[in-house]
C-alpha positions as CSV (number, residue, x, y, z in Angstrom):
1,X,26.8,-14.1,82.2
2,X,26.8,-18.0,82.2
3,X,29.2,-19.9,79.6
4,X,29.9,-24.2,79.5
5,X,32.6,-24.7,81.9
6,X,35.6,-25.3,79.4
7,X,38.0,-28.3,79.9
8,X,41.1,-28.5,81.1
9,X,44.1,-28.5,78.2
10,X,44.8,-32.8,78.4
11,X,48.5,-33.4,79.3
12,X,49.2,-34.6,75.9
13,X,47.8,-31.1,74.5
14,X,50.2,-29.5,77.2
15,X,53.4,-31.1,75.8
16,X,52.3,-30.4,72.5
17,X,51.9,-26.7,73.4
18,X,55.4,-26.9,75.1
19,X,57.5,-28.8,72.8
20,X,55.7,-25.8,70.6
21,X,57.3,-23.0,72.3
22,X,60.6,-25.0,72.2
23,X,60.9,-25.1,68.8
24,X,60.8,-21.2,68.8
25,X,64.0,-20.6,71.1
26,X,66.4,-21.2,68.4
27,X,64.9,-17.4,66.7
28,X,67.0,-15.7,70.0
29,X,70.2,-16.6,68.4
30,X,72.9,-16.2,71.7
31,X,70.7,-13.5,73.3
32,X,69.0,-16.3,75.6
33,X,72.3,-17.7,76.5
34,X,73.5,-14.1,77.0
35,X,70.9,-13.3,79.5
36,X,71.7,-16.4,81.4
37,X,75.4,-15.9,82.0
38,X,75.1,-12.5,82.4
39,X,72.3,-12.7,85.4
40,X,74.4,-15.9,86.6
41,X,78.0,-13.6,86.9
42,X,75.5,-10.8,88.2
43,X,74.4,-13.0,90.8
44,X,77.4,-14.8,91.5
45,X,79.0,-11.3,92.6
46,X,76.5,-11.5,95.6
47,X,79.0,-14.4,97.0
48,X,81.9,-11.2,96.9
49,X,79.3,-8.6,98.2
50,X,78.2,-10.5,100.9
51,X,81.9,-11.7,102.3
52,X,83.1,-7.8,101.6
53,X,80.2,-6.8,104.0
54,X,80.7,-9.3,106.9
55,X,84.1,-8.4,106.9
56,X,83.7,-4.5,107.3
57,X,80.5,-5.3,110.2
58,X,82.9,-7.8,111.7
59,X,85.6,-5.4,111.8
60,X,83.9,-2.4,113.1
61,X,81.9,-3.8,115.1
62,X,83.5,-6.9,116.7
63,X,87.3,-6.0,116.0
64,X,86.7,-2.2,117.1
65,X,88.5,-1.1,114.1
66,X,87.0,2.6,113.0
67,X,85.5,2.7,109.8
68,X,88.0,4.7,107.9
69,X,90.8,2.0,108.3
70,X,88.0,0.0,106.2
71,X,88.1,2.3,102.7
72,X,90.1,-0.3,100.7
73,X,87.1,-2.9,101.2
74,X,84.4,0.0,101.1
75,X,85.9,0.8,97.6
76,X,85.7,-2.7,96.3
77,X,82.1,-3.2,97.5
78,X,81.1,-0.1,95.9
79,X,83.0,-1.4,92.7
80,X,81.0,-5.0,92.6
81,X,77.8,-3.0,93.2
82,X,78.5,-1.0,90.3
83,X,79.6,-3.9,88.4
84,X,76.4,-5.7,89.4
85,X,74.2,-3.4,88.4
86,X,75.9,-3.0,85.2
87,X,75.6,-6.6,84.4
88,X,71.8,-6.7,85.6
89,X,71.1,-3.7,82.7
90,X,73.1,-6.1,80.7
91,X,70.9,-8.9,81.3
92,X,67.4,-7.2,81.0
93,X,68.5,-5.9,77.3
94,X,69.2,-9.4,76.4
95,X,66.6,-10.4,77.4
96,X,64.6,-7.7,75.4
97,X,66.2,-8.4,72.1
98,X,65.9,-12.4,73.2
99,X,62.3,-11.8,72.8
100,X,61.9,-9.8,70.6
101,X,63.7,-11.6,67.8
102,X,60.9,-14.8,68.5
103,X,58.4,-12.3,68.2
104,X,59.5,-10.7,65.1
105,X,60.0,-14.2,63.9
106,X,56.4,-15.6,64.8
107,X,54.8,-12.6,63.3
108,X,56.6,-13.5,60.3
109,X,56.0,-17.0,60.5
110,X,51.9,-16.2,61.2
111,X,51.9,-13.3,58.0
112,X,53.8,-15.9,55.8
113,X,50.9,-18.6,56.8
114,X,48.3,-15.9,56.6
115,X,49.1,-15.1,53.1
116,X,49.9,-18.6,52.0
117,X,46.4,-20.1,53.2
118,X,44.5,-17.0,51.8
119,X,41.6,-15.7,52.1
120,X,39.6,-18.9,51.6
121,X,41.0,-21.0,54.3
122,X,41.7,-18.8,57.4
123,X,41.0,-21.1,60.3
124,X,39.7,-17.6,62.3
125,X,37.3,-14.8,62.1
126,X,39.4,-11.7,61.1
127,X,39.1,-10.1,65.2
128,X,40.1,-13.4,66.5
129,X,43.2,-13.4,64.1
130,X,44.3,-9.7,64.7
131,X,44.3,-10.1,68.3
132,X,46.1,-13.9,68.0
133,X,48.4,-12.0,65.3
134,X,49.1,-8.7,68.1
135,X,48.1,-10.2,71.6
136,X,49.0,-13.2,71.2
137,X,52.8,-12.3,69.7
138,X,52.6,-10.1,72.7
139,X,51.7,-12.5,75.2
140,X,55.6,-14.6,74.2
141,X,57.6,-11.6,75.4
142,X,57.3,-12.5,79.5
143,X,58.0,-16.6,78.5
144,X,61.3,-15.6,76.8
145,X,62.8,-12.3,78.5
146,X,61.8,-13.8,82.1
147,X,60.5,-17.3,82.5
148,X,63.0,-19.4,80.6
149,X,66.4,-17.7,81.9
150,X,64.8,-18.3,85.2
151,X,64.3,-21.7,84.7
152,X,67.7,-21.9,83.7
153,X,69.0,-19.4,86.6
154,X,66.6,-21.5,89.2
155,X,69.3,-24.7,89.1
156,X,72.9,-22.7,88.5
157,X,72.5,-20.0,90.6
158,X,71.3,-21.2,94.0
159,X,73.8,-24.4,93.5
160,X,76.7,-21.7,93.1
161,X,75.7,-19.7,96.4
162,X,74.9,-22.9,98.4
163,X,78.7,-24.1,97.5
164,X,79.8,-21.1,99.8
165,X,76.9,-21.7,102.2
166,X,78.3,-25.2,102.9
167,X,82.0,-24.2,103.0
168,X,80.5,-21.8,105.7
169,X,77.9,-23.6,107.7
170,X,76.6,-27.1,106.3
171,X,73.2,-26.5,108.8
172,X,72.5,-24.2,106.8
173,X,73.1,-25.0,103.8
174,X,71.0,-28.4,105.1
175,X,68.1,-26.4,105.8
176,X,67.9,-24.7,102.2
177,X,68.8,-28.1,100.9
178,X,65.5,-29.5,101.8
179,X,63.5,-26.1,102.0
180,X,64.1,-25.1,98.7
181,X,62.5,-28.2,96.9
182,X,58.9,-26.8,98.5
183,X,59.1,-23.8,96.3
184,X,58.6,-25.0,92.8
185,X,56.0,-27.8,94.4
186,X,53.4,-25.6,95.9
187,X,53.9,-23.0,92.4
188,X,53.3,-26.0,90.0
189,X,50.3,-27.0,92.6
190,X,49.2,-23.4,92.6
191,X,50.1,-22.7,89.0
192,X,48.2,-25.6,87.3
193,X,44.6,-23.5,88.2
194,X,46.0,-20.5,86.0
195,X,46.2,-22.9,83.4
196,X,42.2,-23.6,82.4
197,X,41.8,-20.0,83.3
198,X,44.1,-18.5,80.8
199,X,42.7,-20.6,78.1
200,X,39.0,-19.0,79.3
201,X,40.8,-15.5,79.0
202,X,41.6,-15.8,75.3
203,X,38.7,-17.2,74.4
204,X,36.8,-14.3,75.6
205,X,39.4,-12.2,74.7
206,X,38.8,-13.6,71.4
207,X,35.1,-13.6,71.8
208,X,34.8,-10.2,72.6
209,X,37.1,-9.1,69.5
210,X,34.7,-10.5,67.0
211,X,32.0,-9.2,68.3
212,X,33.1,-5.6,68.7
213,X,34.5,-5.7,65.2
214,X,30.9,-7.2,64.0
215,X,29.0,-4.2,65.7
216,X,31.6,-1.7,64.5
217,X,31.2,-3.0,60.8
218,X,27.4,-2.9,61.2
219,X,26.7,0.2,63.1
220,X,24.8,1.7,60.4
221,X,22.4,-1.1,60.4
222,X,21.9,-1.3,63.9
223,X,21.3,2.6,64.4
224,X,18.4,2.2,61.3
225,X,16.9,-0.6,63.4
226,X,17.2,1.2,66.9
227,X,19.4,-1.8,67.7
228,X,22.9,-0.1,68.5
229,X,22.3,0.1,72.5
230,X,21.1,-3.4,72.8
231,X,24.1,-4.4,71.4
232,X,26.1,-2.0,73.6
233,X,25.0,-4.0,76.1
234,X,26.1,-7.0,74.9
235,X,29.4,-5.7,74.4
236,X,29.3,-4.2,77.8
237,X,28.3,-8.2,79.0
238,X,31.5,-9.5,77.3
239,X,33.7,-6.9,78.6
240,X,32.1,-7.7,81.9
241,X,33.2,-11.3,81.2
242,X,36.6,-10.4,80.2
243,X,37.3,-8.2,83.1
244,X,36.0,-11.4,85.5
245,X,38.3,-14.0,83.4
246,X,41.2,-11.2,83.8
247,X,40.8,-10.8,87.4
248,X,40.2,-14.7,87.8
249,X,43.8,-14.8,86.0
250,X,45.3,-12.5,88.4
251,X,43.8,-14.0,91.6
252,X,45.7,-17.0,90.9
253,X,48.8,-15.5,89.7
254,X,49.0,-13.2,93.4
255,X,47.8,-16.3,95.5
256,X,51.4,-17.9,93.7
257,X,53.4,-15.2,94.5
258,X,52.0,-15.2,97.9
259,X,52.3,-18.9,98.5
260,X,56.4,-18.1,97.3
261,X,57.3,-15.6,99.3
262,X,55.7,-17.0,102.2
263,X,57.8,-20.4,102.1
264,X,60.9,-18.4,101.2
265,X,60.4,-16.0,104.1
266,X,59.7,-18.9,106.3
267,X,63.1,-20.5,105.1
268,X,64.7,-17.9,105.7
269,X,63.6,-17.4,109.4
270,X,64.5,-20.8,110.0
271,X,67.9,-20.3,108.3
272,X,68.0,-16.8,110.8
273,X,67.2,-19.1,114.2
274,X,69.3,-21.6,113.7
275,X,72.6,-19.4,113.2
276,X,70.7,-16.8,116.1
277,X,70.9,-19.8,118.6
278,X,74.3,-21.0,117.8
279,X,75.8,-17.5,117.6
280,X,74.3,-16.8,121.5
281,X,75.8,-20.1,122.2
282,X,79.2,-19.2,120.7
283,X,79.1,-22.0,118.5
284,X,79.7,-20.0,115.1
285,X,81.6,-16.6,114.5
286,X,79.5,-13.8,113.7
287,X,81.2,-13.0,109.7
288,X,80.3,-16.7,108.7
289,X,76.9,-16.3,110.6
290,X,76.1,-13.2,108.8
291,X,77.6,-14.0,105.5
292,X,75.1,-17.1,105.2
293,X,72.4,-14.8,106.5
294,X,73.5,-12.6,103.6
295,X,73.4,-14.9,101.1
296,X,69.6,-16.8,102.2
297,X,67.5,-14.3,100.4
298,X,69.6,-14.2,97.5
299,X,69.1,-18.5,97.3
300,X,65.5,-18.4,97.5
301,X,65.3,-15.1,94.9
302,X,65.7,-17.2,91.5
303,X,63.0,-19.8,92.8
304,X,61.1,-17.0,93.8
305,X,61.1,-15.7,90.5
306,X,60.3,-18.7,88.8
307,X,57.1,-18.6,90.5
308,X,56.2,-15.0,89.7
309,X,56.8,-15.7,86.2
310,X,54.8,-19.3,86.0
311,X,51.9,-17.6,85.1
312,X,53.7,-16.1,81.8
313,X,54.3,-20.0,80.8
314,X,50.4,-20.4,81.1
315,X,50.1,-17.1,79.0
316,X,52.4,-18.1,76.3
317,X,50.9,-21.5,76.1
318,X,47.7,-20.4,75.8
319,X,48.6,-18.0,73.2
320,X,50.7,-20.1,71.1
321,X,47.6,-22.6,70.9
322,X,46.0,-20.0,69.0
323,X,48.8,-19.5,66.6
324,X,49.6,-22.9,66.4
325,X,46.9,-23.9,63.8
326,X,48.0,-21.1,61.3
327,X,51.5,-22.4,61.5
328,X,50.4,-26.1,60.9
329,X,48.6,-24.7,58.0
330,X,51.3,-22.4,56.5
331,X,53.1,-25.3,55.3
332,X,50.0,-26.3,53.3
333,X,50.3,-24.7,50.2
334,X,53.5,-24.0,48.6
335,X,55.2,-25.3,45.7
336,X,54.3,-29.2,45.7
337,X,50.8,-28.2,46.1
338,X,51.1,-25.6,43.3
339,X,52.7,-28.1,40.6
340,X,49.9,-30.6,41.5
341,X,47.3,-27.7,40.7
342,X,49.1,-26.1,37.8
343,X,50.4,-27.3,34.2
344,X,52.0,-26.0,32.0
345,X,51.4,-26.2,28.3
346,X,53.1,-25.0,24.5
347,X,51.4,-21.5,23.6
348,X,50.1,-22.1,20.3
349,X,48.9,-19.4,17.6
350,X,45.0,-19.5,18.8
351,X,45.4,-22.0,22.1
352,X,43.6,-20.7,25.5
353,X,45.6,-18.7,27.6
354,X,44.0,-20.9,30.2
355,X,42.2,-25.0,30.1
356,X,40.7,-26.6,33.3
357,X,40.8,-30.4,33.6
358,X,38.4,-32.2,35.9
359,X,38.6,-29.9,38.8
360,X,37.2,-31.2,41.8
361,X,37.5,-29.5,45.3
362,X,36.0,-30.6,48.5
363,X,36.1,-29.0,51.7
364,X,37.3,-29.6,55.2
365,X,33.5,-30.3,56.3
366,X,33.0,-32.6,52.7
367,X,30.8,-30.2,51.4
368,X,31.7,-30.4,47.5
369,X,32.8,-27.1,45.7
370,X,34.0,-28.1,42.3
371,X,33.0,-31.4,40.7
372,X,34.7,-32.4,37.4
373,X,35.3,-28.7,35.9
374,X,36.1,-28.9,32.3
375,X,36.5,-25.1,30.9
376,X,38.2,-23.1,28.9
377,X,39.4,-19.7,29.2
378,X,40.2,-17.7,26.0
379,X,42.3,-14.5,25.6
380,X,40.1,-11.6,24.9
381,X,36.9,-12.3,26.0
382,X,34.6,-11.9,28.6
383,X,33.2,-15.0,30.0
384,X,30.3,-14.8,32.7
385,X,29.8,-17.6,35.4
386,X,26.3,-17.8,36.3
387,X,24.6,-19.9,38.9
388,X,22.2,-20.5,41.9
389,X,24.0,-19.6,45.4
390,X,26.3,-22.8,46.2
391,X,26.5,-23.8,42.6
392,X,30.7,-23.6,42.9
393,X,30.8,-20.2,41.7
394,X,33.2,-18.7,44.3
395,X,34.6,-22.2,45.1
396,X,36.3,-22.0,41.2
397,X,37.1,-18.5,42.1
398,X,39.6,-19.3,44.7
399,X,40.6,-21.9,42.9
400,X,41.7,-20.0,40.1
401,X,43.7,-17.6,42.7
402,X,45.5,-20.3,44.3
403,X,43.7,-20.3,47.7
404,X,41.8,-24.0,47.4
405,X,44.0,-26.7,46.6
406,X,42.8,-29.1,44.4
407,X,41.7,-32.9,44.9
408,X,41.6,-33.8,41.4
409,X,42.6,-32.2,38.6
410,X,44.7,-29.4,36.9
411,X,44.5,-26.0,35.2
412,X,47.0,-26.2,32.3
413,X,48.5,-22.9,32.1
414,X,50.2,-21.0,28.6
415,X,54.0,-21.2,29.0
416,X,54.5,-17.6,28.3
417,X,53.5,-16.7,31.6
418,X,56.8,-18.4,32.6
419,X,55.1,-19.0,36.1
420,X,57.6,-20.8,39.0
421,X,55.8,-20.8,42.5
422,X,52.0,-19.8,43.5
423,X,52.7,-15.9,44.5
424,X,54.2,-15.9,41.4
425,X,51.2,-16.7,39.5
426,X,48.7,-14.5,41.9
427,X,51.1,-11.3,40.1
428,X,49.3,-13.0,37.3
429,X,45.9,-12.5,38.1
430,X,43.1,-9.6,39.6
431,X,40.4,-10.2,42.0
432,X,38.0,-7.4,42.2
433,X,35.3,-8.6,44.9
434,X,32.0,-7.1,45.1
435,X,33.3,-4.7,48.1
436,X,36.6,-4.0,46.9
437,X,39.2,-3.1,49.3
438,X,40.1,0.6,49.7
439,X,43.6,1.5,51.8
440,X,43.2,4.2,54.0
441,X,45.9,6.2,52.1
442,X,46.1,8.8,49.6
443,X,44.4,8.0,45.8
444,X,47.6,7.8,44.1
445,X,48.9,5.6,46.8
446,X,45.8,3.0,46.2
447,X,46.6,3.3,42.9
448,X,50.2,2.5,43.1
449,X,49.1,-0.9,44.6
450,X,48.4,-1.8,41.1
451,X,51.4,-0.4,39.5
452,X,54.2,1.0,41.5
453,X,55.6,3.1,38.6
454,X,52.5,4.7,36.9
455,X,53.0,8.1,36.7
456,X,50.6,10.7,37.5
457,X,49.4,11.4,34.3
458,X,48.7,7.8,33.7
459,X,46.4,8.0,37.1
460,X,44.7,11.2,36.2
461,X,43.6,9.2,32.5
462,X,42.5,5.9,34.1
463,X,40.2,7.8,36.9
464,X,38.9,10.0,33.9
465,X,38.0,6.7,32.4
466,X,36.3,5.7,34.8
467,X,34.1,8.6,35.8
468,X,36.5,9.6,39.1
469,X,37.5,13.2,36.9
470,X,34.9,15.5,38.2
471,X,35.0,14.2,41.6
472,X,38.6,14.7,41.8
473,X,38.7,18.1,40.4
474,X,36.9,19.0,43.1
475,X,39.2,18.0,45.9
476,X,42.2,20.7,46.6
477,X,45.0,17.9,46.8
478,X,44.3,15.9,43.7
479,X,46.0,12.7,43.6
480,X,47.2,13.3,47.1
481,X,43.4,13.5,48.9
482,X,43.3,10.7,51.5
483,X,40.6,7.9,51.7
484,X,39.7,6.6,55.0
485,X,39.6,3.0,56.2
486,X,37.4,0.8,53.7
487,X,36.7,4.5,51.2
488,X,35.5,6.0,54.0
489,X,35.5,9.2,51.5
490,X,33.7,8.0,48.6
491,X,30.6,6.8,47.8
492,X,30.3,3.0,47.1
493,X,30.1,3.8,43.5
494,X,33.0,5.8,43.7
495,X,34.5,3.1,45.8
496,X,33.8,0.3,42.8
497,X,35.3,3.0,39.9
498,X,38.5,3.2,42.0
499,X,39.0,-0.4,42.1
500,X,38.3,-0.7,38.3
501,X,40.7,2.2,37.9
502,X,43.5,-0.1,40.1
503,X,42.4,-2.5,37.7
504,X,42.8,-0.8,34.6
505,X,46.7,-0.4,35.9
506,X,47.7,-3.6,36.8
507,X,49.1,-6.1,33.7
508,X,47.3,-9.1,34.9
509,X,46.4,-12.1,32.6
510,X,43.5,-13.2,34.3
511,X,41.0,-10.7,35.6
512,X,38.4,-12.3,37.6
513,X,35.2,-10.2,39.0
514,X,32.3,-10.9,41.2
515,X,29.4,-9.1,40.7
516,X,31.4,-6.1,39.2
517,X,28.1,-4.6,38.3
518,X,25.9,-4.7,41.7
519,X,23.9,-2.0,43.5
520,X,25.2,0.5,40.1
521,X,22.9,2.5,38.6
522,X,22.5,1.9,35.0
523,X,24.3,4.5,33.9
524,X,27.2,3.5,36.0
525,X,26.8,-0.3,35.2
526,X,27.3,0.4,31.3
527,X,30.5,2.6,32.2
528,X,31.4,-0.1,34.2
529,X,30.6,-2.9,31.2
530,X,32.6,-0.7,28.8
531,X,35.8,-0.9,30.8
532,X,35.1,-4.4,30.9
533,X,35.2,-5.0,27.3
534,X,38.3,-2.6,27.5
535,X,40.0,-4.9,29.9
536,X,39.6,-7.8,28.4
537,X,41.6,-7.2,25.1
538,X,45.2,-9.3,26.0
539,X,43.7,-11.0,28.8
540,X,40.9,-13.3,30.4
541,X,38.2,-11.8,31.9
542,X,36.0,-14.0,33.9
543,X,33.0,-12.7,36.2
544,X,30.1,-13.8,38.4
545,X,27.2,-12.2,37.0
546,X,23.9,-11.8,38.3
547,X,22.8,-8.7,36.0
548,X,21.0,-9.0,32.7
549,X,23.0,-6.1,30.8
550,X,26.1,-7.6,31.8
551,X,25.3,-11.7,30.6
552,X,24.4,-9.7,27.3
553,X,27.7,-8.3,27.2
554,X,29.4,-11.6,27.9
555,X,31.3,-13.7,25.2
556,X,29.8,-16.7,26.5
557,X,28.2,-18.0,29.9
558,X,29.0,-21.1,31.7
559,X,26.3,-22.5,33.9
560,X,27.5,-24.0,37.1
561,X,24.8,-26.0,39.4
562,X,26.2,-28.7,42.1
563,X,30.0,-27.7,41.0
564,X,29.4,-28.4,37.7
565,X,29.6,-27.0,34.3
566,X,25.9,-27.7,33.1
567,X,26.4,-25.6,29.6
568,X,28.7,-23.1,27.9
569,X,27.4,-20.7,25.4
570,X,26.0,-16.8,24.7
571,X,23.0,-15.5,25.9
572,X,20.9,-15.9,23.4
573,X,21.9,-19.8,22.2
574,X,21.6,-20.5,26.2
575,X,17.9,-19.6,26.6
576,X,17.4,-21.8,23.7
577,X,19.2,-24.7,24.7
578,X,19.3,-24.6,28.4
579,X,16.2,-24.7,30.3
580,X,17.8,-24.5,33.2
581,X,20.0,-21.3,32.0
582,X,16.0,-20.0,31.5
583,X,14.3,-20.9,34.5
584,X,17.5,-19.4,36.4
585,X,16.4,-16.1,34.8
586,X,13.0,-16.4,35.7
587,X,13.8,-17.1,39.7
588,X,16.1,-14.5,39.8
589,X,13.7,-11.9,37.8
590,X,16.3,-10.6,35.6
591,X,14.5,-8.3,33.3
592,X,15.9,-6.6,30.0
């Protein structure tokens, strides 16, 4: 499967990325620094293991001194082994809970931003952001428990051990002088290809999420059309092409490691010749020879590691790339943007719970969603917003939930609300889209999302209000029977009366629908108007309505065209007044 060769992340976009992951170190509290000294003491004790050992090998071997006589400095090596590997375990659960407290605070950070940009303005298809939000989280762990007390490791470490090398032999300690510089060369010269590739992984990583979740969502429709095993295939393609950018990952990554060892066994060799000759030469005792010989692996082992974990650098940059927007973005809304949006005003006797003031909203691409909105929204009625498709209908919408921010304008809100911050006023209001959400939980738990305290008699009157009774009775648990994902369960009439139920429960000032009333049978669309006209008694009740019954039912109706308000009034005074309201009707073939 052919793709457009990507490009290569710029070295300004890699600094970026780094100075990214930088900023996230300071979430591992002391566990980071932890890990360091504690690997650092672990592998400072090889200096005492090694000298223990060429002492015992000299003695019995060289000094014929039987083994026995040597239990005092058998005891003590088997003492710094233990302590070794004590501080090792040490180490590796610092390391854990290093990373793990980043992760827990990314996936905080990402969640706040998710919920702060909303629904409106999420940067990402919603596969793309669950696997940046579990994957890419994921993908952090190797950078923090392994790569960066490495790096730190890589300079103490092997400068600690080559002080003894040099007090024992400085040819030695020469030769891994100059050896040990070729290590991190050839695994940044290696490494630097596992770069572009990683960033081809996510994005078909990425890829291949949406997709799946768009055939999953739509299997339905493609089994009706005899399309589900042509798209199999095409999930089968990008799988394909995952599997090859995978592989193409790990190719690198064990050429790396190969290219390492092989320079640090060849270092080593050297290291093993040069004190071979000079020991056959009598030039050098055999317990300083060996000690050094000892102590070569162990230098070359943090550089070693370094290079096996490069490739979890590549990872975590490429991951936190596709975090990075949401985090950017997070700090977008909040309370300066809020107070620039909202107003508050004196609630008088007969004032409108809600005014809107020249709202005008633009998006990213300059496509125009609001242009110079002047509207009122009055306690206690039901006000219908009608409109072609792209008229601004869903663009005041989010608005009115917080999730656009304004250019220009304000919507003045009554003090009573007493309103501080932006989630603060979204406790304020109800969105009920035209699919609502459904939890895959129980019926009183969906419920509860409304009202946490409602009691069960309180549920078992709302869902009798809304035509859920019957079904209900018929289900063994009651309350208790679970839904699946999405009302897996119910029909999607059933669906739509649990959400209005939810609704029912939840004290919100400002109810806003869309389409409340589509694919309902009549019967279940005047059921559904009645609770409408129930709902709107102490509150505002504002709804996108494309339905006949349900503009007749309306207090008034505001026609929107090009993000404007083009008229305000009832039913009847618009078809008189408003050829536009009328020749709406007629293209949409609204009948009575």
């Amino acid at each position: 499967m052919s793709e457009a060769p990507s490009t290569a992340p710029t070295e300004q976009s890699r600094k970026h990325w780094q100075a990214a992951l930088r900023a996230l170190k300071p979430h591992s509290g002391q566990w980071l620094r932890a890990t360091v000294l504690l690997s650092w003491l672990a592998g400072s004790l090889l200096v005492a293991q090694a000298w223990l050992l060429a002492q015992i090998v000299q003695r019995v071997v060289f000094e014929a001194h039987v083994l026995a006589e040597q239990q005092g400095f058998l005891w003590d090596l088997l003492a710094i082994i233990v302590l070794r590997a004590a501080l090792v375990w040490a180490a590796e659960q610092a390391a854990f809970e290093a990373a793990a407290q980043v992760k827990q605070a990314v996936r905080a950070e990402l969640m706040a931003g998710v919920h702060a940009l909303g629904p409106a303005r999420l940067p990402q298809s919603h596969a793309a952001l669950v696997t940046t939000l579990v994957e890419g989280v994921e993908a952090l762990d190797a950078y923090y428990a392994r790569y960066l007390p490495t790096l730190s490791l890589v300079v103490w470490l092997p400068l600690s051990l080559l002080v003894f090398v040099l007090a024992s032999d400085w040819v030695s300690a020469l030769i891994l002088l100059i050896t040990a510089p070729l290590i991190p060369l050839f695994m940044v010269l290696v490494g630097r290809g596992a770069e572009r590739r990683n960033q081809q992984q996510w994005a078909s990583l990425n890829r291949l999420g949406s997709h799946l979740l768009d055939v999953i969502q739509g299997l339905t429709t493609l089994r009706l059309f005899n399309a589900s095993r042509r798209e199999a295939r095409a999930v089968a393609a990008l799988a394909e092409q995952y599997r090859q950018r995978s592989m193409a990952v790990l190719r690198i990554a064990f050429l790396s490691s190969f290219v390492l060892e092989f320079f640090a066994t060849v270092s080593i060799a050297i290291v093993a010749v040069m004190i071979g000759f000079r020991l056959y030469f009598g030039e050098m005792d055999f317990q300083y020879g060996f000690f050094v010989l000892l102590l070569a692996p162990e230098f070359y082992l943090p550089l070693r590691n370094l290079g096996t974990h490069y490739h979890a650098r590549m990872q975590a940059i490429a991951a936190i790339e596709q975090m990075d927007g949401l985090r950017v973005l997070a700090a977008a809304p909040g309370t300066q943007a809020f107070a620039a949006t909202f107003r508050f005003i004196d609630a008088l006797p007969n004032a409108p719970r809600l005014r809107l003031r020249g709202l005008q909203q633009r998006y990213p691409d300059g496509r125009i969603g609001l242009d110079g909105v002047d509207l009122e929204l009055q306690r206690g009625e039901l006000l219908a917003i009608v409109g072609a498709s792209g008229a601004g209908k869903s663009s005041l919408m989010q608005v009115l939930l917080g999730f656009l921010p304004l250019q220009q304008g304000q919507i003045e809100v009554s003090h009573s609300l007493t309103i501080e911050h932006l989630s603060a006023w979204q406790q304020h209001c109800l969105w009920l889209p035209q699919q609502p959400w459904i939890a895959a939980a129980s019926v009183a738990d969906n419920l509860r999302l409304a009202d946490p305290n409602v009691t069960d008699a309180a549920m078992q009157a709302v869902l009798a209000r809304c035509g859920l009774s019957e079904w209900l009775a018929g289900r063994p648990l009651g309350l208790a029977t679970r839904i699946g994902e999405g009302g897996q369960a119910l029909s999607g009439g059933q669906a739509h009366a649990l959400a209005l139920a939810r609704a029912l429960l939840k004290p919100a000032a400002l109810v806003l629908l869309d389409e409340p009333t589509a694919h309902l049978d009549a019967a279940r669309e005047r059921a559904t108007i009645e609770i409408l006209r129930e709902l709107k008694r102490d509150r505002c009740v504002v709804v996108i309505a494309h339905r006949l019954d349900m503009l007749r039912a309306a207090d008034r109706i505001a026609l929107m065209a090009d993000g404007k308000v083009q008229a305000v009034g009832t039913h009847a005074a618009l078809l008189q007044s408003s050829p536009a309201y009328a020749a709406l009707l007629r293209a949409a073939a609204w009948q009575a």
